[in-house]
PAMIDREN-711757 format. One line per 4 residues: for each residue x, y, z of C-alpha. Coordinates in Angstrom, 2 decimals, always signed. Example, Ala and Ser with C-alpha at 12.3 -4.5 7.8 and 13.67 -1.06 7.14 Angstrom:
BEGIN
+12.30/-4.50/+7.80  +13.67/-1.06/+7.14
***
This chain:
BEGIN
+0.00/+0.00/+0.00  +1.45/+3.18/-0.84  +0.47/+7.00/-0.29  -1.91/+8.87/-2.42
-0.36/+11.88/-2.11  +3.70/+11.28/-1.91  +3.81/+7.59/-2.97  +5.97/+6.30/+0.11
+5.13/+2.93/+1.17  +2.69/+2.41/+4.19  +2.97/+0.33/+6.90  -0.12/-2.10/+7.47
-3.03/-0.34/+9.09  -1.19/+3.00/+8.69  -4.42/+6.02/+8.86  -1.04/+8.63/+8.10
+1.80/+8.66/+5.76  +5.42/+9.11/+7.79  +6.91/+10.87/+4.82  +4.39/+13.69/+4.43
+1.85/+13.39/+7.01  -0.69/+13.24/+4.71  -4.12/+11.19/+6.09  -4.39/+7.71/+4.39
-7.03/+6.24/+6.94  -8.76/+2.78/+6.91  -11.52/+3.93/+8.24  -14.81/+4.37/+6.82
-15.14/+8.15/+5.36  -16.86/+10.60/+6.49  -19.29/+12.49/+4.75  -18.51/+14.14/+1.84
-17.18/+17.73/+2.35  -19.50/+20.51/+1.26  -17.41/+23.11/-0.96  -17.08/+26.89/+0.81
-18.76/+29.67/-0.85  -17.19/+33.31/-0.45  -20.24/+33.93/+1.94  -18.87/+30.26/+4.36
-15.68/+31.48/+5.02  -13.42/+34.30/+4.23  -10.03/+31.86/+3.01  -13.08/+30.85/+0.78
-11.46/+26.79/-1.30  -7.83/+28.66/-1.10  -5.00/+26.05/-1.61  -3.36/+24.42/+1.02
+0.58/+24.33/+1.34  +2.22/+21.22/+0.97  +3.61/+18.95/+4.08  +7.35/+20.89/+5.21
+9.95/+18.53/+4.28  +14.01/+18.65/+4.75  +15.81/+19.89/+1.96  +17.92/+17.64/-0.49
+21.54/+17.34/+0.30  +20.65/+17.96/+4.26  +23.64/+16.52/+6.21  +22.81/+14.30/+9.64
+24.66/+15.24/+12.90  +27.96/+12.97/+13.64  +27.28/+9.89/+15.29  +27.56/+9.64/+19.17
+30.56/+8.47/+20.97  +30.06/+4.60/+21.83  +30.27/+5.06/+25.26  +33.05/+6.60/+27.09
+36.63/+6.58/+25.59  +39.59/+4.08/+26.99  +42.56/+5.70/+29.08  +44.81/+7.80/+26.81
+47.41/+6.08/+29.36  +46.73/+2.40/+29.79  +43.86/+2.36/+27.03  +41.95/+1.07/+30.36
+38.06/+1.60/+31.22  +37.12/+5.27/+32.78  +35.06/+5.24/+35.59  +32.15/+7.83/+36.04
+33.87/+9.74/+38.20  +36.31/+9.96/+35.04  +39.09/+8.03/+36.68  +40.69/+4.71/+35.02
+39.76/+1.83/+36.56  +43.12/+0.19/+35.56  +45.88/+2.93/+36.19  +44.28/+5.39/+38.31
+44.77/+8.11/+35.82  +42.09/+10.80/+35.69  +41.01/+11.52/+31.90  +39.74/+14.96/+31.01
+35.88/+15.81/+31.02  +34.30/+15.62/+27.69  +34.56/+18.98/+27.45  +37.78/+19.49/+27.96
+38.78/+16.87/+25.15  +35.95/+16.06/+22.68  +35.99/+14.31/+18.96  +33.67/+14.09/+16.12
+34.14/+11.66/+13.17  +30.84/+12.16/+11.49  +32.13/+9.98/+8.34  +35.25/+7.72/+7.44
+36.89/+10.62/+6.00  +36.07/+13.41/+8.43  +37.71/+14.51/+12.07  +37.99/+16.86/+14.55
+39.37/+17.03/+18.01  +39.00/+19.77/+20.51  +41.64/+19.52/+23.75  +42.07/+21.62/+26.67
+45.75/+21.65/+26.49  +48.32/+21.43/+29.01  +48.78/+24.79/+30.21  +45.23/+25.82/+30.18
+42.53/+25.03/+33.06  +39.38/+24.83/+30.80  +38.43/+24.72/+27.30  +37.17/+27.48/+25.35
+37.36/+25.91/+21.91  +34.52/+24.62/+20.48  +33.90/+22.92/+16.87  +30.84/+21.44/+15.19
+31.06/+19.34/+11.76  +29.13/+17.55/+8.93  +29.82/+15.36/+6.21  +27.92/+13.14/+3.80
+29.20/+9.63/+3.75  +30.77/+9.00/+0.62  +34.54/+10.36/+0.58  +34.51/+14.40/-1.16
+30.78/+14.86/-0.93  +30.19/+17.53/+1.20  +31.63/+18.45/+4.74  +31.23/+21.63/+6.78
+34.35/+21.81/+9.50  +33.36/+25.02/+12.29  +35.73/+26.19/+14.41  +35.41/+28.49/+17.18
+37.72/+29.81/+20.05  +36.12/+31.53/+23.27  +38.44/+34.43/+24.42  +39.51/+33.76/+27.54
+39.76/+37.36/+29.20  +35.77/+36.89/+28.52  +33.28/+34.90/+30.90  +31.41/+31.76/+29.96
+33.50/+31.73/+26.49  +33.70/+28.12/+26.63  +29.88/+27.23/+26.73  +29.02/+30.62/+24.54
+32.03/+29.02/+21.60  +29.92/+25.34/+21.87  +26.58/+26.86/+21.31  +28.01/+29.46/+18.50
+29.42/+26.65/+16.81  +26.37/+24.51/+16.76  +24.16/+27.01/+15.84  +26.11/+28.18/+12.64
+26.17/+23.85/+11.71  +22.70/+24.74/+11.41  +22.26/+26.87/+9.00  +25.31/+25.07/+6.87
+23.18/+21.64/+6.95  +22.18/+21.53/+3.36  +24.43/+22.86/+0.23  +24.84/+25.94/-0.57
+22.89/+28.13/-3.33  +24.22/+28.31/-6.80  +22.06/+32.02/-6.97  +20.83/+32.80/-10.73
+23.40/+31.20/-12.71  +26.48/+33.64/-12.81  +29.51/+33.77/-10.93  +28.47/+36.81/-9.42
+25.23/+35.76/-8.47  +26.19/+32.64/-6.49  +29.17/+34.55/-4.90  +26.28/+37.12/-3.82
+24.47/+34.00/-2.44  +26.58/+32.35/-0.61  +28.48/+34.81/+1.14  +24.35/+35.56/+2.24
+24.43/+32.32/+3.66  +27.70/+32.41/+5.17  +26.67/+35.69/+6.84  +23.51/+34.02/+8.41
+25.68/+31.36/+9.93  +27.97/+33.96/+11.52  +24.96/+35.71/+12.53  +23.57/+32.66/+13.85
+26.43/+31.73/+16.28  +26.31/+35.20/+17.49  +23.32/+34.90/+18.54  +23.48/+31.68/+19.95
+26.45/+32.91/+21.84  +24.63/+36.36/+23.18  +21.90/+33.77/+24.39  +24.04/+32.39/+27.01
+25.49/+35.10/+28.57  +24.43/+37.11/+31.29  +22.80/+40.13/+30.36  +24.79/+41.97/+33.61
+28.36/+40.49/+32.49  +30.91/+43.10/+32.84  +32.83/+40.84/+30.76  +30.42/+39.32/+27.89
+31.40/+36.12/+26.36  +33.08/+36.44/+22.71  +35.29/+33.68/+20.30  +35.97/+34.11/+17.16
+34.71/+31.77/+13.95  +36.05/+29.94/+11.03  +33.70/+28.18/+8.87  +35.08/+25.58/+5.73
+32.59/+24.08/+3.45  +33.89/+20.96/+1.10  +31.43/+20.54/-1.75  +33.08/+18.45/-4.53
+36.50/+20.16/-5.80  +35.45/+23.43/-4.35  +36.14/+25.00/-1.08  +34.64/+27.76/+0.43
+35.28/+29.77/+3.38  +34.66/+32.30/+6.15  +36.27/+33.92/+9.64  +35.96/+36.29/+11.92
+39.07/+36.88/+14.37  +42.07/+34.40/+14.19  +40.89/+30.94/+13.61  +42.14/+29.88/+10.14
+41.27/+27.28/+7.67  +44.23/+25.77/+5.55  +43.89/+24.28/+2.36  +47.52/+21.24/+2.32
+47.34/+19.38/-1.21  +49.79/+16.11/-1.18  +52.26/+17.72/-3.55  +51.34/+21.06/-4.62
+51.50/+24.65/-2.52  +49.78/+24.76/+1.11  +47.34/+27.79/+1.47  +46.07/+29.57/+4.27
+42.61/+30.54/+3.37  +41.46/+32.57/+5.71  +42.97/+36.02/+6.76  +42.96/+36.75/+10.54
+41.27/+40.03/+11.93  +44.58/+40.62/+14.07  +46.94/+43.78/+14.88  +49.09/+41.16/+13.61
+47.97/+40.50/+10.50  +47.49/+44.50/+10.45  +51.10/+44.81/+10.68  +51.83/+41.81/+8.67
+50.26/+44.07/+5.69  +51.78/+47.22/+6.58  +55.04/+45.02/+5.81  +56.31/+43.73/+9.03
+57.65/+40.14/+9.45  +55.40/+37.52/+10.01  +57.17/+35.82/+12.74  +57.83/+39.03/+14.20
+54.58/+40.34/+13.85  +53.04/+36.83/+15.29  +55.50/+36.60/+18.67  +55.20/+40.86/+19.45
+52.90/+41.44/+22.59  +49.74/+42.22/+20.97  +50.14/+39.20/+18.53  +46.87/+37.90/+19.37
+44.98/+40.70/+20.07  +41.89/+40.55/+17.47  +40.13/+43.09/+15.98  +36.74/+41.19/+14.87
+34.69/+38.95/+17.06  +31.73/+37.67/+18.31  +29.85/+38.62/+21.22  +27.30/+40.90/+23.02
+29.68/+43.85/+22.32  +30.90/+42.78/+18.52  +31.00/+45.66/+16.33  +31.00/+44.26/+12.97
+29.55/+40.84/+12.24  +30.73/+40.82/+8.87  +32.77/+37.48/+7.51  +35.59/+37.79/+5.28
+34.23/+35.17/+2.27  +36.32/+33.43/-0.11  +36.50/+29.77/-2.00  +39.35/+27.92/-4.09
+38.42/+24.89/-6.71  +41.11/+22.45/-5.82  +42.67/+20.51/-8.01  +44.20/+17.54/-6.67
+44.19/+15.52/-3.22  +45.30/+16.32/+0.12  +43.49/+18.06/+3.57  +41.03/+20.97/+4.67
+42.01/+21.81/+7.99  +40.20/+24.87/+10.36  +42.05/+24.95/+12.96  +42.12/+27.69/+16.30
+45.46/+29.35/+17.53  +46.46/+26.97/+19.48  +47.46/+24.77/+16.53  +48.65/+27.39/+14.36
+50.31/+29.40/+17.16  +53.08/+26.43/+16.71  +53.20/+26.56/+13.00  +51.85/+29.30/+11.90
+52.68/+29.67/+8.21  +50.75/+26.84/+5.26  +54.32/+25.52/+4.94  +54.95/+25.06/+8.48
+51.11/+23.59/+8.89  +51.59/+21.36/+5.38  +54.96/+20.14/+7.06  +53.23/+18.72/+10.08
+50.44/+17.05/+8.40  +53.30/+15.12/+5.83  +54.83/+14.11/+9.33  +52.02/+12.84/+11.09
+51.09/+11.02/+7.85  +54.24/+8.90/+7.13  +54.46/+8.45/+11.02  +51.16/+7.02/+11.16
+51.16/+3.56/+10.17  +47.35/+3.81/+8.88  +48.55/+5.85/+6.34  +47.80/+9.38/+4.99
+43.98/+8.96/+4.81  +42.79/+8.71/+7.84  +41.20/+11.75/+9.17  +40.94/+10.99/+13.16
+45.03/+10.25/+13.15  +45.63/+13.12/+11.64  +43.66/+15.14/+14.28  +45.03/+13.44/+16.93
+48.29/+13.92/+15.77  +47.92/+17.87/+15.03  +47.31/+18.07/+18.70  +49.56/+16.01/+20.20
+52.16/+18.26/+18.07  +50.51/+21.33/+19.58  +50.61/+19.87/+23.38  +54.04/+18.72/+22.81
+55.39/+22.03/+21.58  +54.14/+23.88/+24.70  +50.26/+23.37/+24.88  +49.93/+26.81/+25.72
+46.53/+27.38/+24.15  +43.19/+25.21/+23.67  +43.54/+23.29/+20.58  +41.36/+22.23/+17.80
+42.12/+20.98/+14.29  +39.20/+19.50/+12.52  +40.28/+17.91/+8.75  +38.45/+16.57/+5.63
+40.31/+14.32/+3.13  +39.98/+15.17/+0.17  +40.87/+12.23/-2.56  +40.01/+13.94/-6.47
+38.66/+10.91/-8.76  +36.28/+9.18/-5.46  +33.33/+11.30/-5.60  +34.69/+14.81/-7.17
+31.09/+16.20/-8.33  +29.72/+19.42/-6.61  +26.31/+18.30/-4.54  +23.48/+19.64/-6.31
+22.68/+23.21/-4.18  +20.09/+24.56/-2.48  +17.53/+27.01/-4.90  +18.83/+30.36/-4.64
+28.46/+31.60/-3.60  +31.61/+31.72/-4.61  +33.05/+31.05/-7.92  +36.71/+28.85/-8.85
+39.82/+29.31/-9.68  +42.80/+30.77/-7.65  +41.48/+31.45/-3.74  +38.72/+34.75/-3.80
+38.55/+36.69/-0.86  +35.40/+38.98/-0.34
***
């Protein structure tokens, strides 16, 4: 038995249809309706929209953790009160050191660090299931001179996943159009964690909550991007030249431009001060936008400072991911090594910062077609910044 109205199949004895909620019944009808005259009522026989349904291309959330992870010491059981059962060792809460893997060629891990007391990172991802469909990575760091950064950064990040769940618009056909689109979209995500984050602070805070964003949407070859503050997104093909993506609203970066050293720039005093944020008291919302069609394999990362802090420039970055790769005896495709790895590097080089790095394989020739988007943006070629 299927549905008159969407064709789904029915289950025996069904009186509604699960797929559009439409009324099937078994039952014996009613009498027959009498058609409304303008003088009945004043909607009069208007139409009647159709059942709400998801969008094609929507992306599900990552998979829950099967129950609570082994002993980063002994690999042992940890107890509820988060102590191993084997060794003693007390593990960190899950908020202090959290991972997603919502497909085999997806990951992200978000750590505490060693020199920090909490963490104030946050990230949120998607991907479809087969290898270079689609994936969103969202990264987020909570300032810490700000209170409650580290639940306002979870909730910002979550709420922008939200609004990058299904693909994103090609506008009306032209380059210009879709870029016009999409960085629309991209805006509303932004807007969205803001407001996520202004949700959960206290109205009376002295000291409002505020983190900065980096969002990195896979879809096919191309790559599109946007950030406010320092979090970056990288773009590290196997053989070719490493990119950083994103460019950080920073009185670094301001002096990197007015022609001052990187690595002096990036170790001064104010070397992490940011000029762009979110918050209660952000004064400018407004992402910087950009995309690159790639053209051979290798990794989207969107990292926070804590990774980057250690090696800061795509070379540097593109250097560790090669070493973690031919260390790990898995091999260069596996996403949740490669996370791992990233922060171990970051913990063992000083840990002085919350770290996340979240990565997305991409392998050209598996799957390279864009997803069909969303109805109405950001066109190929060399990276675009807007």
């Amino acid at each position: 038995m299927t549905c008159p109205s969407c064709g789904a199949a029915l289950a025996p004895g069904a009186r509604f249809c699960e797929s559009c909620g439409a009324p099937v019944g078994t039952t014996a009808p009613g009498p027959a309706p009498v058609a409304a005259t303008s003088g009945d009522h004043p909607l009069g026989d208007a139409p009647i929209s159709a059942p709400t349904r998801k969008p094609a291309g929507t992306l599900p959330d990552p998979p829950a953790p099967a129950g609570r992870r082994p002993c980063t010491e002994c690999g042992g059981e940890v107890g509820a009160d988060l102590y191993c059962l084997e060794c003693g060792t007390k593990a960190p809460s899950e908020r202090d050191h959290f991972e997603e893997h919502p497909a085999s060629w997806v990951a992200g891990v978000c750590d505490k660090a060693v020199r920090k007391n909490r963490n104030e990172d946050a990230m949120a991802l998607l991907a479809g299931a087969e290898p270079g469909s689609r994936a969103v990575l969202i990264v987020m760091d909570g300032v810490s001179n700000s209170i409650d950064s580290d639940v306002a950064s979870l909730a910002g990040a979550r709420a922008a996943r939200e609004v990058l769940r299904v693909p994103l618009p090609s506008g009306m056909g032209t380059p210009e159009s879709r870029d016009a689109a999409v960085r629309k979209v991209l805006t509303a995500a932004v807007a969205a964690a803001n407001t996520a984050i202004v949700a959960v602070t206290d109205p009376d805070s002295p000291n409002p909550a505020s983190a900065t964003f980096t969002a990195a949407v896979l879809e096919g070859r191309r790559i599109t991007w946007a950030n406010v503050g320092d979090s970056r997104s990288y773009w590290l093909p196997d053989a070719g030249r490493p990119v950083q993506l994103t460019t950080d609203d920073s009185l670094a970066q301001a002096q990197i431009a007015d022609g001052i050293a990187r690595e002096v720039a990036e170790s001064g005093p104010q070397a992490h001060a940011i000029t762009k944020w979110l918050g209660r008291d952000a004064e400018d919302l407004t992402p910087t936008v950009g995309s690159l069609e790639v053209t051979e394999p290798g990794w989207l990362l969107a990292c926070s400072d804590g990774l980057w802090n250690y090696a800061s420039t795509p070379e540097e970055m593109h250097a560790q991911v090669r070493a973690a790769a031919t260390a790990d005896p898995a091999g260069p495709a596996d996403p949740a090594a490669l996370a791992l790895a990233l922060v171990a590097f970051a913990n063992a080089a000083g840990g002085h910062d919350n770290i996340t790095a979240a990565v997305a394989r991409v392998d050209l020739g598996q799957n390279d077609q864009t997803p069909t988007p969303a109805p109405a943006g950001t066109s190929g070629g060399e990276p675009s910044d807007g």
